[in-house]
C-alpha positions, 0 to 999 in steps of 0.5 A, a space after each residue: 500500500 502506498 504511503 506518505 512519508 516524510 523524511 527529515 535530515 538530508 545527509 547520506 543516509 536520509 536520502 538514500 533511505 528516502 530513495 528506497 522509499 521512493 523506489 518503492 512506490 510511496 510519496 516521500 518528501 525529504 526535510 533539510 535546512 539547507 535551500 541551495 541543496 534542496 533546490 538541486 534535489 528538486 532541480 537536478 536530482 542530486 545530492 552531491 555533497 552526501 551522495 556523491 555522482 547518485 541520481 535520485 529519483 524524481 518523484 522524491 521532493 525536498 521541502 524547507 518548511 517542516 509544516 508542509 513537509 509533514 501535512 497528513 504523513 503516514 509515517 515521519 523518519 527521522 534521520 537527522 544528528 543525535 544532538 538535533 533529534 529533541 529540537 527537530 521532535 518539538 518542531 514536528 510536534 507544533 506542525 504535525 496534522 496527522 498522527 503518524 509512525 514515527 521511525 528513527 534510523 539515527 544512532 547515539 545518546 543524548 548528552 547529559 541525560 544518557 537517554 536513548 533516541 526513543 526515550 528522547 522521542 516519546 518524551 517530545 511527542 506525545 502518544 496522542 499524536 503519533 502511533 508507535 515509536 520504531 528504531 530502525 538500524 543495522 549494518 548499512 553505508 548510505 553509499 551502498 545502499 544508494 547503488 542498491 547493493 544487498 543490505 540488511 537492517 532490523 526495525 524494532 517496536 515492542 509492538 510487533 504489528 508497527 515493526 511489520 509495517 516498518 518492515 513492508 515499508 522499506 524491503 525490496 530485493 536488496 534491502 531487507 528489513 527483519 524484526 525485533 522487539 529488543 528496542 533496547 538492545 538495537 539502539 545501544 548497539 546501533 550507538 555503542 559501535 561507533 565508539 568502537 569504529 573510532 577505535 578501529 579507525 585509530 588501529 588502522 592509523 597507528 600502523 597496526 594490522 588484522 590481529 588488532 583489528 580482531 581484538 578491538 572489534 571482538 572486546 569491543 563487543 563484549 563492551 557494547 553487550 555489557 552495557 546494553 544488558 545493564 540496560 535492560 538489553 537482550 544479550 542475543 541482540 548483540 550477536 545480530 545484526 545491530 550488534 555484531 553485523 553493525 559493529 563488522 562493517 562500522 569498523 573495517 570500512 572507509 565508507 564509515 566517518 568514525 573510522 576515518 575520523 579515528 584513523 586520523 586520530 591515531 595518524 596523529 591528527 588532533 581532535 578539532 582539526 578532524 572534526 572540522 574536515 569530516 564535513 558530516 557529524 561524527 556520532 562516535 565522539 559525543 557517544 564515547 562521553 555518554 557512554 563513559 559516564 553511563 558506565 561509570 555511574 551503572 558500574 560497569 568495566 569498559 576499557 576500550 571507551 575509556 581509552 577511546 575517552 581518554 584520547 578525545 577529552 583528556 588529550 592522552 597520546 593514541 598511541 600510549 593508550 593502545 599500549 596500556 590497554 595491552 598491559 592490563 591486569 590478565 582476565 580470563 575472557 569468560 567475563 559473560 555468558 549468553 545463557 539465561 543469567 548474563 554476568 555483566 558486572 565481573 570486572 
């Protein structure tokens, strides 16, 4: 059936997401705060910066008024920064003349309150105007799945019925969508893996080969489980795709901002300076803050977003800090078992 979409945030992957809409039948116009790049959109079918030599359908609309991007939507995407998705949700909810679907496919947590973007959802829009909340997310490059290569991605609600529709929404036959009731479990994963990326990145950049990229992906893992289960997450989450298959491609990847920006760090280029030439919002920075402090006050050992930490807001060298990491106390790798009974406080 077809259905009316808005889609707000116009980077790489609102719009190639917008595009798999479109492509599959329905009417989507796409928000953005940028006039000259929403013009070449309507105009010329492009949106260079973001997806760079991509011809976008022409059926797909771009808009600069919020209010009539979303009149009588069936269902709103946000796909816009962590940072902007509670101001973005307060403009939606003074415009909004229906009571759509709201879907996220951003990954992070919220600054200061440690809150996962769902939580940051239904705090701003209330469940009279809309109908469910769903988190959509996986292993994905917007780049790739612009040219239609073969993707995979889970939305989850725990209203079964809302994931499905998100599902039959966005899959066709090269991007499948499968579902999952574990909210928790695909949004922690979904943010958690870019902290990692950003270490991968780093290996990558102080010369160091696939022995370290393994362990850093393999206990960064255990890192992300331990922290996602403290929060009421499913620990088999992790072992699919917003788990270990977005931490594999987030982390050996040159499509993924965070491991350039890390490979960068740990070429030895300061923090501002990478930031400043990404030209797109490098969500692992303000996750590995968040993340550090959530586990400090939960209680919960994570090593590598310490170091990551350490690197990025105390200014330690990357190359120092890979090196205490190797020279911690030995454990024994057994720290948690995917049984019934998830043993995530052993340090």
């Amino acid at each position: 059936m077809k259905q009316k979409v808005a889609v707000l945030g116009a980077g790489s992957w609102g719009t190639a997401l917008a595009k798999v809409l479109v492509e599959n039948g329905h009417e989507v116009t796409i928000w953005g705060n940028h006039p000259e790049q929403l013009a070449k959109i309507n105009q010329e079918h492009i949106n260079q910066p973001y997806l760079p030599n991509i011809l976008l359908p022409e059926e797909l609309v771009a808009e600069a008024d919020l209010a009539k991007c979303v009149q009588n939507v069936d269902a709103v995407l946000f796909v816009v920064p962590t940072k902007a998705i509670r101001s973005v949700a307060k403009q939606l909810v003074e415009v909004m003349t229906s009571q759509p679907v709201i879907i996220h496919a951003s990954k992070g947590l919220e600054q200061g309150s440690h809150k996962r973007l769902s939580e940051v959802l239904a705090e701003e829009i209330p469940a009279n105007k809309r109908q469910d909340i769903v988190v959509l997310s996986g292993p994905s490059h917007a780049e790739e799945v612009a040219v239609k290569d073969i993707t995979t991605i889970t939305a989850a609600s725990k209203n079964e019925d809302y994931a499905r529709y998100v599902q039959e929404l966005f899959m066709n036959d090269y991007f499948r969508v499968y579902t999952n009731d574990d909210v928790i479990g695909v949004e922690t994963g979904a943010a958690l893996k870019n902290i990692i990326a950003l270490g991968s990145g780093a290996i990558h950049g102080l010369g160091f080969g696939d022995n370290a990229k393994a362990a850093i992906m393999t206990r960064g893992l255990a890192e992300i489980s331990r922290l996602g289960v403290a929060m009421g997450a499913d620990p088999l989450t992790f072992i699919g795709l917003s788990g270990v298959g977005d931490l594999i491609v987030t982390c050996t990847s040159e499509h993924s901002r965070n491991w350039r920006a890390g490979d960068l760090l740990g070429k030895g280029h300061k923090l501002e300076e990478v930031l400043e030439n990404m030209g797109m919002v490098v969500e692992g920075v303000s996750t590995t803050k968040a993340a550090y402090e959530l586990s400090r006050q939960l209680e919960i050992e994570m090593p590598i977003t310490e170091a990551i930490y350490a690197t990025l807001y105390e200014g330690k060298n990357v190359q120092d800090v890979a090196k205490n990491m190797m020279l911690r106390e030995g454990k024994s790798e057994k720290e948690f078992s995917l049984g019934g009974n998830f043993l995530c406080h052993n340090k």
